[in-house]
C-alpha positions as a LaTeX table, in Angstrom:
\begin{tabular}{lrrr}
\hline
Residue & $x$ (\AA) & $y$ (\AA) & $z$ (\AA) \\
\hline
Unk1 & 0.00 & 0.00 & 0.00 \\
Unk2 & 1.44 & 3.03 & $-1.13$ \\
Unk3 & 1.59 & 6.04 & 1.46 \\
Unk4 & 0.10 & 9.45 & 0.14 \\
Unk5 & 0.61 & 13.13 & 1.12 \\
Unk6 & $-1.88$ & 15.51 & $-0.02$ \\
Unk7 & 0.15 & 19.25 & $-0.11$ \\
Unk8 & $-2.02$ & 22.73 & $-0.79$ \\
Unk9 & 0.68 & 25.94 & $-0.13$ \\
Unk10 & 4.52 & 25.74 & $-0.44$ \\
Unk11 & 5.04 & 22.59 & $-1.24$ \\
Unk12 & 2.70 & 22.22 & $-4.22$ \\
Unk13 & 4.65 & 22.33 & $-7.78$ \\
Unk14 & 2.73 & 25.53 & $-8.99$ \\
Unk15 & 3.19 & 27.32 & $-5.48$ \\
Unk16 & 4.28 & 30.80 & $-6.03$ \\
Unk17 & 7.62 & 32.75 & $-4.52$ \\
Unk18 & 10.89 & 31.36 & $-3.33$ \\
Unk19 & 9.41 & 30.11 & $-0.33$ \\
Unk20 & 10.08 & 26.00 & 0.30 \\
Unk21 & 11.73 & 25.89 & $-3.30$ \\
Unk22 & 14.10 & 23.20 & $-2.03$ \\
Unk23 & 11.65 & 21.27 & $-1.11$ \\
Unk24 & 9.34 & 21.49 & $-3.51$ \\
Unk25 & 12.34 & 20.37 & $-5.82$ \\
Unk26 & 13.19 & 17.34 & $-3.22$ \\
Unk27 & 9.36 & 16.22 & $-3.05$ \\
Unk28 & 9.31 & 15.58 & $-6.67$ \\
Unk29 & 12.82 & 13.69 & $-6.28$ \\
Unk30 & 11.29 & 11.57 & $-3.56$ \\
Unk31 & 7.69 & 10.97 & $-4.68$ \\
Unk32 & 5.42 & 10.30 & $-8.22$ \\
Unk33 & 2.97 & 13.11 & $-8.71$ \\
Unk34 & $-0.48$ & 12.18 & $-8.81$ \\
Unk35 & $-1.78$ & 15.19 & $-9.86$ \\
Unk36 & $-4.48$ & 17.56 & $-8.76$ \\
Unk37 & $-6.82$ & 16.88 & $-5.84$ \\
Unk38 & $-9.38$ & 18.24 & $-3.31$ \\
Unk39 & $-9.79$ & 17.87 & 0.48 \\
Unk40 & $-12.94$ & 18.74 & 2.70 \\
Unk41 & $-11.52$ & 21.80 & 4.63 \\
Unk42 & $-11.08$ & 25.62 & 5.02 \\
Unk43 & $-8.01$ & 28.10 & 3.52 \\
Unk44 & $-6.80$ & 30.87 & 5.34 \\
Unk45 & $-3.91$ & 33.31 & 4.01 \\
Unk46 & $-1.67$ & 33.69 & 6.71 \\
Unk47 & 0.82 & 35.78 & 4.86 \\
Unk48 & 3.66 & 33.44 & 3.68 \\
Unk49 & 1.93 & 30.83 & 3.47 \\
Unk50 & $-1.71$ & 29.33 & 3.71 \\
Unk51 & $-3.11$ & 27.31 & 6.34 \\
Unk52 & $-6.05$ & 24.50 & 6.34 \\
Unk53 & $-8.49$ & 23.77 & 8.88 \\
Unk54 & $-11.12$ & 21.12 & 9.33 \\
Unk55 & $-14.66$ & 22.01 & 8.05 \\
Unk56 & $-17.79$ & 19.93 & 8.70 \\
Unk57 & $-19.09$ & 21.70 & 5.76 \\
Unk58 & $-18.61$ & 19.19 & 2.61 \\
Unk59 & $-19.03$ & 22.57 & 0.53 \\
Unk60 & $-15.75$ & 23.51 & 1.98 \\
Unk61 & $-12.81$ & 22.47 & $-0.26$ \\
Unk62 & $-9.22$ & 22.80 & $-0.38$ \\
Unk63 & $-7.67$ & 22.28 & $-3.84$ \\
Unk64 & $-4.09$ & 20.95 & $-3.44$ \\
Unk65 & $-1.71$ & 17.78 & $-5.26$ \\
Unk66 & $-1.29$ & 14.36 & $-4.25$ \\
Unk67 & 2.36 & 12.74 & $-4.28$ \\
Unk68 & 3.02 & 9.07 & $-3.88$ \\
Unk69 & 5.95 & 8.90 & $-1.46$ \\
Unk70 & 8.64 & 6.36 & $-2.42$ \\
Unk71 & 10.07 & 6.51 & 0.78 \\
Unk72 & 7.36 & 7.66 & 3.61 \\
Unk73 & 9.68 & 7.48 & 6.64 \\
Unk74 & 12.83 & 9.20 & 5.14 \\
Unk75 & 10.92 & 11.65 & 3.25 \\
Unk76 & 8.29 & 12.58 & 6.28 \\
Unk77 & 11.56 & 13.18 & 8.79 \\
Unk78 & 12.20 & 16.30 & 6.53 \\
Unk79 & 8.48 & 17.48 & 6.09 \\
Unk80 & 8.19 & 17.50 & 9.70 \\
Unk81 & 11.01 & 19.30 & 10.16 \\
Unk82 & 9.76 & 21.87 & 7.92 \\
Unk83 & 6.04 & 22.12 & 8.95 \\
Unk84 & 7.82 & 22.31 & 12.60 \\
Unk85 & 6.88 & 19.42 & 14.23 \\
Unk86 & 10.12 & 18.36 & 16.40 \\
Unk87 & 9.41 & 13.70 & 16.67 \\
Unk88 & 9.22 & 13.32 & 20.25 \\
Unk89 & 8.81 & 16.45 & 21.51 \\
Unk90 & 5.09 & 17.45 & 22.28 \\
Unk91 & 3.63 & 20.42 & 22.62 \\
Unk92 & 2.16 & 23.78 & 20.59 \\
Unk93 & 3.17 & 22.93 & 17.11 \\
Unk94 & 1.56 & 24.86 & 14.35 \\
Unk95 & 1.13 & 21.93 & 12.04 \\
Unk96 & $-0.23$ & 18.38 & 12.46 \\
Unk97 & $-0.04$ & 15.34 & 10.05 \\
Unk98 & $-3.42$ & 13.82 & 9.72 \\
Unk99 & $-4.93$ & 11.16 & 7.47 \\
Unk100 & $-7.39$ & 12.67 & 5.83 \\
Unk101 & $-10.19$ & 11.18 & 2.83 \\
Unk102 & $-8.67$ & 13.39 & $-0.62$ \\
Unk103 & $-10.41$ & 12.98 & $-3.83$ \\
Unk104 & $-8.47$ & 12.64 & $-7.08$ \\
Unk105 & $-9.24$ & 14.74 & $-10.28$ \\
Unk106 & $-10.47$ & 11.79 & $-11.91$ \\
Unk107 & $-12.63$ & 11.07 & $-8.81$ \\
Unk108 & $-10.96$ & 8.71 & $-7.16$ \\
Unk109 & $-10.98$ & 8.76 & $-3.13$ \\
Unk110 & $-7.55$ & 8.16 & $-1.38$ \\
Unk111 & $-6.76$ & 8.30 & 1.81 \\
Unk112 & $-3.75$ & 10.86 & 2.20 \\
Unk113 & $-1.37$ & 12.41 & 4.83 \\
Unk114 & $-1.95$ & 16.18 & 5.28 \\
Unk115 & $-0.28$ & 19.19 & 7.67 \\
Unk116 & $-3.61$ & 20.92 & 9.71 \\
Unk117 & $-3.25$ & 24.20 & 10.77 \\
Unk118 & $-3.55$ & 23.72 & 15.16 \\
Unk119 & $-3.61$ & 27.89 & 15.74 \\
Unk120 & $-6.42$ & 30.44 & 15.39 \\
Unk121 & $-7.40$ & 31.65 & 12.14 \\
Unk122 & $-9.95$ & 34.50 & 13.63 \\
Unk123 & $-7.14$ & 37.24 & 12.47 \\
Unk124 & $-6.59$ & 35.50 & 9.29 \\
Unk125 & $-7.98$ & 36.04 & 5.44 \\
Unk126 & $-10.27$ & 32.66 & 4.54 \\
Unk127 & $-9.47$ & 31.96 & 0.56 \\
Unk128 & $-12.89$ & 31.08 & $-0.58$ \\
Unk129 & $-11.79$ & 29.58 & $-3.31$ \\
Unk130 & $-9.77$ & 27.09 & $-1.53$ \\
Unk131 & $-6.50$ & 27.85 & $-4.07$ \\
Unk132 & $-3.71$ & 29.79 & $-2.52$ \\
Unk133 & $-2.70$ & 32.61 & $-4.55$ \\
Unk134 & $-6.57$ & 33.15 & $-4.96$ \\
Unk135 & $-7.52$ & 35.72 & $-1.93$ \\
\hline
\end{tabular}
């Protein structure tokens, strides 16, 4: 069973700026594309870079990519680190990796690995559109 990771901001091939260029170039070194997806959730701009929350709203989508990782447990020690979450140390991270259900372009549901947003969004801008670079 292969192990999937659903990405929607910095990470995603199309993302915009210099921010998380290196590893947006090492994801696609260490995983197969599976092209463009959707996730139940919300958007918020928080500057930099977006953030997704849960929504119990099925309306609520979060358009992202799906990559097959070739090597889950190498490749996820380095997306931690970058979404700051520190293995063994617990406490207020601003990330989480979740399974969550994603649906494939071709409408396919997978089950995928996704970083949720833990902090407030009440100061943040909500992307309605569910695309960053969309606000």
């Amino acid at each position: 069973m292969q192990t999937h990771l659903f990405v929607y901001g910095t990470l995603m091939s199309t993302a915009p700026g210099a921010l998380g260029e290196g590893m947006r170039e090492r994801l696609q070194r260490e995983a197969q594309p599976l092209g463009p997806a959707a996730i139940q959730g919300r958007l918020y701009d928080l500057g930099r870079y977006p953030a997704l929350v849960d929504s119990d709203n099925p309306a609520d989508l979060v358009h992202g990519e799906v990559f097959a990782l070739h090597k889950p447990s190498k490749s996820f020690a380095w997306l931690d680190r970058y979404e700051g979450i520190v293995p063994g140390q617990h406490g207020d991270h601003e990330y989480q990796r979740v399974e969550r259900p994603v649906r494939l372009a071709g409408g396919e549901e997978i089950t995928a690995w996704v970083y949720l947003y833990r902090e407030s969004v009440v100061h943040a801008t909500r992307i309605d559109a569910g695309r960053w670079g969309s606000v």
